[in-house]
C-alpha positions in Angstrom: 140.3 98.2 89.8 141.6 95.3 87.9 143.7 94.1 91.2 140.4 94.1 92.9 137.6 92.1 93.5 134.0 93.3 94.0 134.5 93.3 97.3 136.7 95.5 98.2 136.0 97.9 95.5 132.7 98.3 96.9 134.2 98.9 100.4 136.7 101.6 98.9 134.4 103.6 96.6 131.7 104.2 99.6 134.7 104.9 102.1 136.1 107.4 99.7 132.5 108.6 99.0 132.0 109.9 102.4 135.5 111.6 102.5 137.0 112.2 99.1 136.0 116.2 97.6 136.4 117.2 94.4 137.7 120.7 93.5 134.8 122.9 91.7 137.0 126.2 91.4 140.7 127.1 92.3 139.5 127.8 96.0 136.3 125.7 96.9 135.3 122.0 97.2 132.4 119.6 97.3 131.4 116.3 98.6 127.9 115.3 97.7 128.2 113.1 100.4 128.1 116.1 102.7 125.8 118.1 100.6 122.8 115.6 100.9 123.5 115.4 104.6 123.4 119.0 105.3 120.1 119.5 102.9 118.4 116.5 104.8 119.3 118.1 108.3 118.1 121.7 107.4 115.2 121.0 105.0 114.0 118.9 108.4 115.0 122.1 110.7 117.9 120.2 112.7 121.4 121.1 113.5 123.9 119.9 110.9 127.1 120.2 113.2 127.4 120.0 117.7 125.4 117.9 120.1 121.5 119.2 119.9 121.1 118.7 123.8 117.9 121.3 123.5 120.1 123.9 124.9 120.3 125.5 121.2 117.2 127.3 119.8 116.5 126.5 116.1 114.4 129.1 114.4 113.3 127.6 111.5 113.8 130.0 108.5 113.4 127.1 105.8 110.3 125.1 106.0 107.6 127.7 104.9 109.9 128.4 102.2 109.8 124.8 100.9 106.6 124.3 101.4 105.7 127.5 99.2 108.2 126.1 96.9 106.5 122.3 97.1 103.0 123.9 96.3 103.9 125.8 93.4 106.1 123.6 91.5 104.0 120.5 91.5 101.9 120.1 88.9 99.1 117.3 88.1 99.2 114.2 85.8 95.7 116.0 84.1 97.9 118.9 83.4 99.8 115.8 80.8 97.8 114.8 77.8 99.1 112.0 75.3 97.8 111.7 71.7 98.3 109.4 68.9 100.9 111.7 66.5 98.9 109.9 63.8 96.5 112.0 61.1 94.7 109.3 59.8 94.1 107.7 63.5 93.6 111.3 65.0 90.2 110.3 66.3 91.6 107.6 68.7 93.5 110.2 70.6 89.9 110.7 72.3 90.8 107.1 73.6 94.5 107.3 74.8 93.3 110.9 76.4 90.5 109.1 78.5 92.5 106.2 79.6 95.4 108.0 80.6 94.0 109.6 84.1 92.6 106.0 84.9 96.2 104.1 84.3 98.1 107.4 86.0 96.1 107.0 89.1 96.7 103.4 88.8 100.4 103.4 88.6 100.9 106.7 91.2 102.2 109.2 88.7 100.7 111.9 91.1 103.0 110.9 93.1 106.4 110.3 91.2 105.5 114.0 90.3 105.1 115.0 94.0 108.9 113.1 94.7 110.5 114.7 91.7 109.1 118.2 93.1 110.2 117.7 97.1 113.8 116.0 95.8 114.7 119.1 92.9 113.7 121.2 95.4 115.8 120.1 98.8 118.8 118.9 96.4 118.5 120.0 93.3 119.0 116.4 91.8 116.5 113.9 91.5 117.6 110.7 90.3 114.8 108.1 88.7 115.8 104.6 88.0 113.6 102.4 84.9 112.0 99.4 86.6 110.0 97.5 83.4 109.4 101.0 81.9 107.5 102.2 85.1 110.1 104.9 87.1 110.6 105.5 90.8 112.7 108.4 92.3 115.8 106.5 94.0 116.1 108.5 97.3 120.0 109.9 97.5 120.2 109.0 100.8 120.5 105.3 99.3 123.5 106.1 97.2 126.6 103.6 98.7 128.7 105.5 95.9 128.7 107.4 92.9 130.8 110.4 90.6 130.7 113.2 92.4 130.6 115.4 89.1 127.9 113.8 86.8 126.1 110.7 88.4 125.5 109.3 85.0 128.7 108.7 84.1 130.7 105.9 86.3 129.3 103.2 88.1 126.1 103.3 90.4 125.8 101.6 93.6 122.9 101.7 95.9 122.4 100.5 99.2 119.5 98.3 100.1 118.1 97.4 103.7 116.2 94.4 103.1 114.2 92.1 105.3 114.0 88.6 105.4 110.4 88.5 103.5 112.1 90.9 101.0 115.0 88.2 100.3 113.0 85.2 99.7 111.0 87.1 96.9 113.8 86.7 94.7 114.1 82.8 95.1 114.3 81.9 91.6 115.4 85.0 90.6 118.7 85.5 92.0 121.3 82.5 94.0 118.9 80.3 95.9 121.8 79.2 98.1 123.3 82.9 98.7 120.0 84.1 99.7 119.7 81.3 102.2 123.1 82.0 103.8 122.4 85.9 103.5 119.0 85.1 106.0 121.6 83.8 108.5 123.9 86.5 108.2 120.6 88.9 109.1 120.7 90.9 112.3 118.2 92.3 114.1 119.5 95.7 113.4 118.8 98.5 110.6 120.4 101.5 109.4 117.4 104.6 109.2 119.9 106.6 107.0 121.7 104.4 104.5 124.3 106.0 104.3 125.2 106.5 108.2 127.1 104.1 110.2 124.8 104.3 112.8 122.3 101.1 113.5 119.0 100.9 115.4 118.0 98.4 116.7 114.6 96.5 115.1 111.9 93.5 115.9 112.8 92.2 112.5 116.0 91.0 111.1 117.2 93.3 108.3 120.7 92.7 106.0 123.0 95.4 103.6 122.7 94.6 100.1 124.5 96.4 97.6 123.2 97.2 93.7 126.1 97.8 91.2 125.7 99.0 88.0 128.1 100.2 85.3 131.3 99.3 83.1 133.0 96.9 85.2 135.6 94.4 84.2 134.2 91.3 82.2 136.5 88.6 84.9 133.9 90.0 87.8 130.9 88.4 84.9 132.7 85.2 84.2 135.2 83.2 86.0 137.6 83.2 82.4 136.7 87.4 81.7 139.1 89.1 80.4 140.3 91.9 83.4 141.4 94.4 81.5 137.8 94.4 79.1 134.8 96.4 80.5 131.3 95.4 80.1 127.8 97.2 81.3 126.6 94.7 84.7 124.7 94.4 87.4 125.9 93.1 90.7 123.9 92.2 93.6 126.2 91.6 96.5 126.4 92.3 100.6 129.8 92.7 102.0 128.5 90.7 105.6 131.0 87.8 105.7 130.1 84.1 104.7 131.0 80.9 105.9 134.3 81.2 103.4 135.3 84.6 104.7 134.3 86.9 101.8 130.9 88.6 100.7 128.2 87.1 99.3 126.8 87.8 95.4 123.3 87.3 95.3 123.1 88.0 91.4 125.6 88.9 89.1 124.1 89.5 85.5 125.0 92.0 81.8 122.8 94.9 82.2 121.8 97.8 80.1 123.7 100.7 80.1 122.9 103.0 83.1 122.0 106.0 80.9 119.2 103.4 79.8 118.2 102.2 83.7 118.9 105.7 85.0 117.8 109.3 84.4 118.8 112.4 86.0 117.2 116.0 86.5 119.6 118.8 87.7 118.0 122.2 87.1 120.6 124.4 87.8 123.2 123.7 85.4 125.7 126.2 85.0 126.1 127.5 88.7 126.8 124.0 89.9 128.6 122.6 86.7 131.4 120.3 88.0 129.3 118.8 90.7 126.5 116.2 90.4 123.7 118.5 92.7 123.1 121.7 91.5 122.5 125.0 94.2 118.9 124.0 95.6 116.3 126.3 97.2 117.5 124.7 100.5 121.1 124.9 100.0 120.4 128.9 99.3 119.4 129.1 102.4 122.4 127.9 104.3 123.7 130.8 105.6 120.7 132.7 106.4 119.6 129.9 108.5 123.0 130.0 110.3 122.9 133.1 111.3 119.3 133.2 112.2 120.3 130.8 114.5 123.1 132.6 115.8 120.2 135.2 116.7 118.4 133.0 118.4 120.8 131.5 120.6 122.7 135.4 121.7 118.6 135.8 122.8 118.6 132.9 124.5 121.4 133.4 126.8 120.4 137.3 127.7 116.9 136.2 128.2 119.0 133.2 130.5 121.1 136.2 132.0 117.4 138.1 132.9 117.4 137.4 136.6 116.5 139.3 139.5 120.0 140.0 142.0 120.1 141.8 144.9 122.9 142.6 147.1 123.4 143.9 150.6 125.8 144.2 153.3 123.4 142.7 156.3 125.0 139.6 157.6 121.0 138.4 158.7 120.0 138.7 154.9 123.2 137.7 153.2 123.2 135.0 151.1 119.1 134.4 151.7 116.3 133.3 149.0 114.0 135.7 148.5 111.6 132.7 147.4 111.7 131.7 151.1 110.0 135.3 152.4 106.2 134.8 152.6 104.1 137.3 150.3 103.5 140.7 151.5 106.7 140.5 153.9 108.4 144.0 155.0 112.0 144.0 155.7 114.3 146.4 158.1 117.4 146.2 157.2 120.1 147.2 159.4 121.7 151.2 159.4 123.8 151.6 156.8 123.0 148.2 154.8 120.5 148.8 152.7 118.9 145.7 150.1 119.5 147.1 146.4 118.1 145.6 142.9 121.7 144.9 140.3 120.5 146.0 136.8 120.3 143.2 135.1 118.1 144.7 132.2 118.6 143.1 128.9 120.4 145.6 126.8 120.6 145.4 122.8 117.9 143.1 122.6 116.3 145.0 119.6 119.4 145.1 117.4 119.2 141.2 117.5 115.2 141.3 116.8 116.5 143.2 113.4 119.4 141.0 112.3 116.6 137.9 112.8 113.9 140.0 110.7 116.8 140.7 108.1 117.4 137.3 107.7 113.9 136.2 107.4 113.6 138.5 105.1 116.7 137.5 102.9 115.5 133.9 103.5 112.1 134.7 102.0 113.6 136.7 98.7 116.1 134.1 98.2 113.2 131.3 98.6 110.6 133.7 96.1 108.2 133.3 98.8 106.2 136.3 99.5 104.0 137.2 102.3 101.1 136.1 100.5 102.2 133.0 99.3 103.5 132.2 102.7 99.8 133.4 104.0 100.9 136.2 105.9 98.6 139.2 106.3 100.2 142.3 104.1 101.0 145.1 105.8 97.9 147.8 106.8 96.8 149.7 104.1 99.1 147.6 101.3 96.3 147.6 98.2 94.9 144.3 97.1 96.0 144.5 93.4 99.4 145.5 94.8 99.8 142.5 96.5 98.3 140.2 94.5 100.8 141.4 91.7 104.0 141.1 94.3 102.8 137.0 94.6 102.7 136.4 91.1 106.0 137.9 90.7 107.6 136.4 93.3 106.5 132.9 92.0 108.4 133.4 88.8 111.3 131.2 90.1 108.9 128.8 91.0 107.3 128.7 88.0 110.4 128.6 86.3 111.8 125.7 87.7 108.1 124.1 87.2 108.7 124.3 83.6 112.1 122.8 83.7 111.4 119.6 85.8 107.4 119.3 83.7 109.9 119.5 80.1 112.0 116.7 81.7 109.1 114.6 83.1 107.1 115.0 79.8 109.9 114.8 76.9 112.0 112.4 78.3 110.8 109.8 81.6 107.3 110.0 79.5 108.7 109.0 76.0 111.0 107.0 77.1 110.1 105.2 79.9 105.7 105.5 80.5 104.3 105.7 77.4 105.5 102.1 76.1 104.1 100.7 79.5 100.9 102.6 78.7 100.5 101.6 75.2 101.2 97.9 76.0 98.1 97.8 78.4 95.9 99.9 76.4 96.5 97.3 73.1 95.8 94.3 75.8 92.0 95.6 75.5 90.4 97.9 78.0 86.7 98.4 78.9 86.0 101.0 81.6 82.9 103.4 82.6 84.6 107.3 82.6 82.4 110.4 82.7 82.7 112.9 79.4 82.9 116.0 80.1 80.6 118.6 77.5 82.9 119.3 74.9 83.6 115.4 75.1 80.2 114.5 74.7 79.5 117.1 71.8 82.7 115.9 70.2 81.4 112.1 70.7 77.7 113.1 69.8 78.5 114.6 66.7 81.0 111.5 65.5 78.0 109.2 66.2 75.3 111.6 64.6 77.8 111.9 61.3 77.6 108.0 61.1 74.4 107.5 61.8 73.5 109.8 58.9 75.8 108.5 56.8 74.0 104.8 56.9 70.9 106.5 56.6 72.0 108.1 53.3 73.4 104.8 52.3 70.7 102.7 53.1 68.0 105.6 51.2 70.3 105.5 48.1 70.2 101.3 47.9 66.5 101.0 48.5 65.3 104.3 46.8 62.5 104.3 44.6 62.5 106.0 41.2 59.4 108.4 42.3 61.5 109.0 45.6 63.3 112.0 46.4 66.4 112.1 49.5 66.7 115.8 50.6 70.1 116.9 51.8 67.8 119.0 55.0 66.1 115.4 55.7 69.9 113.9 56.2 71.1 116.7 58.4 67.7 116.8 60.7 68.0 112.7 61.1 72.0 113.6 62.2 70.6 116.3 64.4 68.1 114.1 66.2 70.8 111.4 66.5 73.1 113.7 68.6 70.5 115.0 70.6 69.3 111.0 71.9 73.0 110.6 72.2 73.0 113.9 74.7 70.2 112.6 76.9 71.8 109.6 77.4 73.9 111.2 80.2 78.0 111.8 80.5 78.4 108.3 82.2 79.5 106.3 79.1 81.4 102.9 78.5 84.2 103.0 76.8 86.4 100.7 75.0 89.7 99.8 73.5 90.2 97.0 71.2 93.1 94.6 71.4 96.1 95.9 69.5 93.7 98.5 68.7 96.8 101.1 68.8 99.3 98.8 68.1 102.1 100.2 65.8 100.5 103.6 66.1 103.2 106.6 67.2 101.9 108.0 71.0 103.3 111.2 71.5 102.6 113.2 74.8 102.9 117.0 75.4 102.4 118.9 78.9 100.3 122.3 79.2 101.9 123.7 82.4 103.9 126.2 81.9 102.7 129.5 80.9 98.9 128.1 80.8 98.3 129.7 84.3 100.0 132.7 83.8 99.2 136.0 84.6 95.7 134.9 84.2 94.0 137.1 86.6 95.6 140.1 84.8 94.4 139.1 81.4 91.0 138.1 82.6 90.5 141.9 84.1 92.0 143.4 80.9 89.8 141.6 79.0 86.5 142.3 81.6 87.4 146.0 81.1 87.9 145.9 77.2 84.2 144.1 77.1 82.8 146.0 79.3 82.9 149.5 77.4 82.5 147.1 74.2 79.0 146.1 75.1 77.6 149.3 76.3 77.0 149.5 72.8 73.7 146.9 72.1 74.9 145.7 68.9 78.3 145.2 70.1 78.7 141.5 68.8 76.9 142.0 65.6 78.9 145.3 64.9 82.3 142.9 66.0 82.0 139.3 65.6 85.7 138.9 66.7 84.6 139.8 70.1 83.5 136.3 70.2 87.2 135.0 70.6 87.7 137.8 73.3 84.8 136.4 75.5 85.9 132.7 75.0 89.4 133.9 76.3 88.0 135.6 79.0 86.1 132.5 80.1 89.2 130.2 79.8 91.0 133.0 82.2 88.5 132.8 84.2 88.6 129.0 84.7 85.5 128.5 83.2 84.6 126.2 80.1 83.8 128.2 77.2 81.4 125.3 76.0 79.1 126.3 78.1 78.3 129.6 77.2 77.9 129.1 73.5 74.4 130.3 73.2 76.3 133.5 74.6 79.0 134.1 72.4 77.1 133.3 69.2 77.1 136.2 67.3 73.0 136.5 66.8 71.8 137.7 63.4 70.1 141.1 63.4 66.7 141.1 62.9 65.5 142.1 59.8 63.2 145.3 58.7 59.7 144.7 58.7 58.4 145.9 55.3 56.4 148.1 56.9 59.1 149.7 58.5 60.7 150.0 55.2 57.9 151.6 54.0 57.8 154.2 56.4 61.4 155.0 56.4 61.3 155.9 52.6 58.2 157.8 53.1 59.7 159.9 55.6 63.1 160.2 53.6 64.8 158.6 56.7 
């Protein structure tokens, strides 16, 4: 490297990148060049090898798989609360909770989680890059060059198409000058696939530019560097030739290291070790795709080969088009030269249906997508609680991998990277109008009607009069009457953060996804059944007032909000014996 400028090492790392394989056992190889290629083609249902002249069939296996696996591996920014990790300012989590789904729509967390989702699942690798603490998923297809074994651990370069309109936004920013010459050295051209040689052309002029980040030598920083010393960088450059012959560098500037600008999410980490992508839902399904295929096309050419032939000896109808006789037409052929049909019949045709079902159906248990996931009708007579207990299994993968790329999202691109952005607009001051749900505005009411009182009690005490007398009961019925106003003010409320109102304050985040959904139709009908035989019994609750936990469970499992059944699962005193009553039981010696 040292003999080389940043030119050329650009030039050699990316022609290497699309060639070079690393070994990953004794007997196999990878190129991640390669691998995102091949994922792209069949995750889109396109041939990854020959000329697709629409004389090959392509029986899509794959798409209904990913798209079971899309659905049911996303998850929702609501399913991510923040809090302030704080006991003494535990109350303003109330705040950061409510702003959160405001600034998250805002900044399109929805979907950076949907990217993150599609990416893990086509190439089991999804790369996110740190720009001002706000992360976006770098598409792979944009990578000029990178290690093939850990992408976090040699230089990064990507590859930019930018427009003319894109360029002059970084006047000021970058080399005035070098942009200038960089708009002449635009062509009316633009690569669709980055990293594909192949141009199309376009109305607007569009130019390579290259981003390179990582330990490089300190002489490619400063004109007096030392060559053989190695400092974290960033290099803007395109590789189009200038008026002097060489490329252009738009910006050259110290960086942070990349472990700092980048992060990476490989789920499978054991199958794949030695190799930046790990084995994705889409790469599983390679082969059975191929071979599907294969199916397809061995149909095609016997349904091709399905022709109608006849043959006979007659010199008056040899070598004549049947297509030519008018309907309803009897022939006499001559004595001894009959017309005959040739079997043609396709033979084996069933034995190829199979292979194509088999591979469907290795497709789909490789994929975890089940009929009903996939919204296929179950087989006649297949029992509902049957199938709905095959779906739930099936999505165990899926659920699974959900858990691994939520703990990633939540524990590290949250920490790291969101939650200082969020905090420093939330201490700029914030006043919006959100709707509180019922727990929020109990949990809100009674706050205010516990102050409210409070200043009562305060302002009895100061002006009380020595014949006056301040009743604990009189204090909680002024509280009660505060909280109900409060209700009947509605669930539309104002809120408010104070500038630097959080400032200093530890926000920490955690994410209820996994395991909060699951199983939850089971549990909901074990519980329904427990209940049921508990309350044939009327005094059921007061004879067990932990049943009152079972119900709220049963609610939550149900999807409902136990909040608002509380005048249910009360636990109601039993009424008391009228003395009367009393009077007669003894009487009676009952």
């Amino acid at each position: 490297m040292e003999t080389q400028n940043i030119f050329s090492y650009i030039s050699t790392e990316e022609t290497g990148w699309k060639t070079a394989r690393i070994p990953v056992t004794d007997n196999k190889d990878w190129n991640m060049y390669q691998h995102i290629q091949r994922c792209k083609n069949v995750a889109n249902a396109w041939y990854h090898a020959g000329i697709d002249d629409g004389n090959r069939p392509y029986d899509d296996l794959v798409t209904p798989i990913i798209n079971v696996a899309f659905r049911t591996e996303g998850f929702d920014v609501k399913d991510i609360v923040p809090y302030v990790n704080d006991s003494n300012n535990y109350y303003k989590s109330f705040l950061v909770k409510k702003f959160h789904p405001r600034w998250a729509r805002i900044h399109e967390l929805d979907t950076l989680i949907d990217k993150m989702v599609e990416y893990s699942v086509i190439y089991d690798l999804v790369l996110l890059k740190n720009v001002n603490n706000k992360p976006e998923v770098i598409p792979l297809e944009s990578i000029a060059f990178c290690d093939q074994t850990d992408v976090l651990s040699a230089p990064i370069c990507l590859k930019h198409q930018y427009s003319i309109s894109d360029l002059l936004e970084f006047k000021g920013k970058w080399n005035d000058e070098a942009i200038d010459e960089a708009i002449l050295l635009a062509r009316k051209e633009r690569g669709t696939n980055n990293q594909s040689k192949r141009k199309g052309k376009s109305p607007g002029k569009y130019i390579e530019v290259y981003e390179l980040r990582g330990m490089l030598p300190d002489s490619w920083l400063n004109e007096d560097g030392d060559p053989e010393k190695y400092v974290d960088q960033l290099q803007i450059t395109t590789l189009d030739k200038s008026t002097d012959g060489t490329g252009l560098i738009l910006f050259k500037g110290k960086s942070k290291p990349i472990t700092e600008v980048f992060d990476a999410l490989k789920i499978d980490q054991v199958r794949s070790y030695g190799r930046a992508c790990g084995r994705s839902i889409v790469e599983s399904l390679f082969e059975p795709q191929v071979w599907n295929n294969y199916s397809a096309i061995k149909i095609k050419k016997m349904l091709d080969s399905a022709i109608n032939i006849f043959q006979t000896d007659s010199e008056e109808y040899g070598n004549q088009k049947l297509t030519q006789l008018p309907d309803n037409t009897i022939l006499k052929h001559e004595t001894g030269k009959p017309i005959t049909k040739v079997n043609t019949g396709i033979e084996n045709m069933d034995k190829f249906m199979a292979h194509k079902q088999d591979m469907k159906e290795s497709a789909r248990i490789l994929g975890s997508a089940s009929e009903g996931a996939l919204g296929i009708n179950p087989a006649s007579g297949t029992p509902f609680k049957l199938q709905e207990l095959i779906t739930q299994q099936g999505q165990g993968i899926h659920e699974y991998r959900q858990g691994k790329i939520a703990t990633f999202f939540g524990d590290r691109i949250y920490k790291n990277w969101i939650l200082p952005a969020m905090v420093k607009d939330m201490n700029a001051g914030e006043r919006w109008l959100d709707d509180l749900s019922l727990e929020e505005m109990q949990y809100v009411a009674e706050g205010v009607g516990v102050k409210q009182a409070n200043r009562r009690a305060v302002k009895l005490v100061l002006e009380k009069k020595p014949e006056d007398e301040i009743s604990q009961e009189d204090i909680e019925d002024y509280r009660d009457m505060v909280k109900q106003e409060f209700m009947k003010g509605g669930n539309k409320r104002f809120l408010e953060i104070i500038k630097d109102e959080l400032k200093d304050l530890p926000i920490d985040v955690y994410v209820n996804i996994a395991g909060k959904q699951k199983n939850m139709p089971q549990e909901a009908d074990k519980l329904t059944n427990i209940i049921r035989e508990v309350i044939r019994n009327p005094q059921a609750f007061a004879q067990m007032p932990g049943l009152t936990k079972a119900i709220n469970s049963l609610f939550e499992n149900s999807g409902l909000n136990p909040i608002d059944f509380t005048q249910i699962t009360t636990n109601q005193p039993q009424p008391q014996a009228q003395p009367q009553q009393v009077a007669q039981s003894m009487a009676t010696g009952q």
